[in-house]
N, C-alpha and C positions, 0 to 999 in steps of 0.2 A: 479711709481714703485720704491721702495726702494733699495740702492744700494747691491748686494749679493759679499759674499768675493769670490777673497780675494779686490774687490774695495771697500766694506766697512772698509775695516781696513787700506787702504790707506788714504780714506776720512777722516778715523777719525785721523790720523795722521798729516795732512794737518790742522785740525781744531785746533791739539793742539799747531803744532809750530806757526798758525799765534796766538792762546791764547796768547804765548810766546813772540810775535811781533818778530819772525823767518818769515819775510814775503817770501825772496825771497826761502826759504827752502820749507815754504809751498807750493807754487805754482810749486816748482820744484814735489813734491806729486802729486799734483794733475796731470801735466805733465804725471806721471804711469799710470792712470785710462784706462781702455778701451774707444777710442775713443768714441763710443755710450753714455759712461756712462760721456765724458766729459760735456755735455749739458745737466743733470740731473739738476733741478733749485737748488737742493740745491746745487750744484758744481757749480754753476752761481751765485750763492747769496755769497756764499765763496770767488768768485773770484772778484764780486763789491768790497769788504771790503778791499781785497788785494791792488786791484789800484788803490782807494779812499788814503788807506794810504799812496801807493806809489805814490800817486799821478800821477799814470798814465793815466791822462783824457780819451785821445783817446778811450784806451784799456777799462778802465772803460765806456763810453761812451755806447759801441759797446754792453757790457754785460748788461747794464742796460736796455739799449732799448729793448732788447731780451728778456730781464726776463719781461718789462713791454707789450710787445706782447703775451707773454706768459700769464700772469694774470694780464690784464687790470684792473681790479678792488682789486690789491694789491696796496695800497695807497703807499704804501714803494719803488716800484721800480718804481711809477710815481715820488716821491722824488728823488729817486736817480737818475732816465734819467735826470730829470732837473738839478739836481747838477753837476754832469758829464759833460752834455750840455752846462753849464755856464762856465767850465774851458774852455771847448771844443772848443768851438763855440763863443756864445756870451752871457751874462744875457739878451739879448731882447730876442734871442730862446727859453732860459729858462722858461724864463716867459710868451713865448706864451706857450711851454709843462702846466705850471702849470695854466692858464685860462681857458686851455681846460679842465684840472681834473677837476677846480672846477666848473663848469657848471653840472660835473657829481656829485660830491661831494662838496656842497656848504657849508657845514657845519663842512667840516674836518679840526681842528686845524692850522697842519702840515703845508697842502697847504696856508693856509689865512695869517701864519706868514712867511712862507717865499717866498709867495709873496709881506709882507711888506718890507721885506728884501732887495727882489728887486727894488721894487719901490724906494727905499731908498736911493740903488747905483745909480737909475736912477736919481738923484735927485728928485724925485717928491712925497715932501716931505708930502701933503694933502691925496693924494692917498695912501701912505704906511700910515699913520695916520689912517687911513680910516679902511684897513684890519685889523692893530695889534687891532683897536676899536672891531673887530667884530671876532676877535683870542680870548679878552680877554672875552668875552660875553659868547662866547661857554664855556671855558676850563681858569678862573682864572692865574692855575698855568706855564701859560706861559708869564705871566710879568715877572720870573724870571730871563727865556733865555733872554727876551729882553734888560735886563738889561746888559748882560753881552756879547751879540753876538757882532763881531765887524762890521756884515753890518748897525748895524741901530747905531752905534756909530758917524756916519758921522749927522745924521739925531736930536739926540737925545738936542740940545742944540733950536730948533722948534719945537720938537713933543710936548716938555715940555710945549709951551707956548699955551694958547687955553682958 
């Protein structure tokens, strides 16, 4: 159900100061919304980005698992609960959240590189070898990100060698 004013012109206020990187102004916005209308997912998906930037794991954490309850089969907020989860918690949590996507999604980019990612931080540097082989199989143009992310920067002086 799409939000009706005046929480639609709150939302959309919220969208432009975080545009803005006004983060904490935006979420004071959304803070306005009818309670009801605060767990609309697009006011969940607004408020992931918020504490992503703000780095507020916990709080991001909380939203992502919710939105990924919400639409289990949105590849995106299976990314985010794992990301989240890694500040959160652990990259071994993490990386259980994203084995379990990819059994559903075996073929999805996203999940295959950054579970090289993780593997990477784990040191185990065969295994993330293994994924980014079969990240670039699918989708080419994510050698690029690998080139330039700094999890597999620990990794990248053995991955080279094969």
């Amino acid at each position: 159900m799409p939000l009706e004013s005046p929480d639609k012109e709150i939302f959309s206020a919220a969208v432009g100061y975080a545009e803005l990187g006004m983060l904490h102004e935006a979420n004071a916005e959304l803070e306005k919304l009818e309670p009801f209308n605060r767990t609309a997912p697009e006011v969940l998906a607004l408020r992931v980005g918020i504490y992503q930037a703000l780095k507020k794991w916990e709080l991001m954490l909380e939203v992502a698992q919710r939105l990924n309850e919400f639409a289990p089969n949105d590849v995106q907020w299976m990314i985010s609960f794992a990301y989240a989860t890694r500040r959160a918690v652990s990259i071994e949590a993490a990386k259980e959240i994203l084995l379990d996507a990819q059994t559903r999604f075996p073929n999805e980019p996203v999940i295959l590189f950054n579970l090289a990612c993780y593997y990477c931080q784990l040191n185990d540097v065969q295994t993330a070898k293994d994924y980014l082989k079969k990240t670039f199989a699918i989708d080419p143009t994510w050698r690029l990100e690998a080139l330039e992310d700094e999890d597999l920067k620990t990794c990248w002086d053995l991955l080279g060698h094969d």
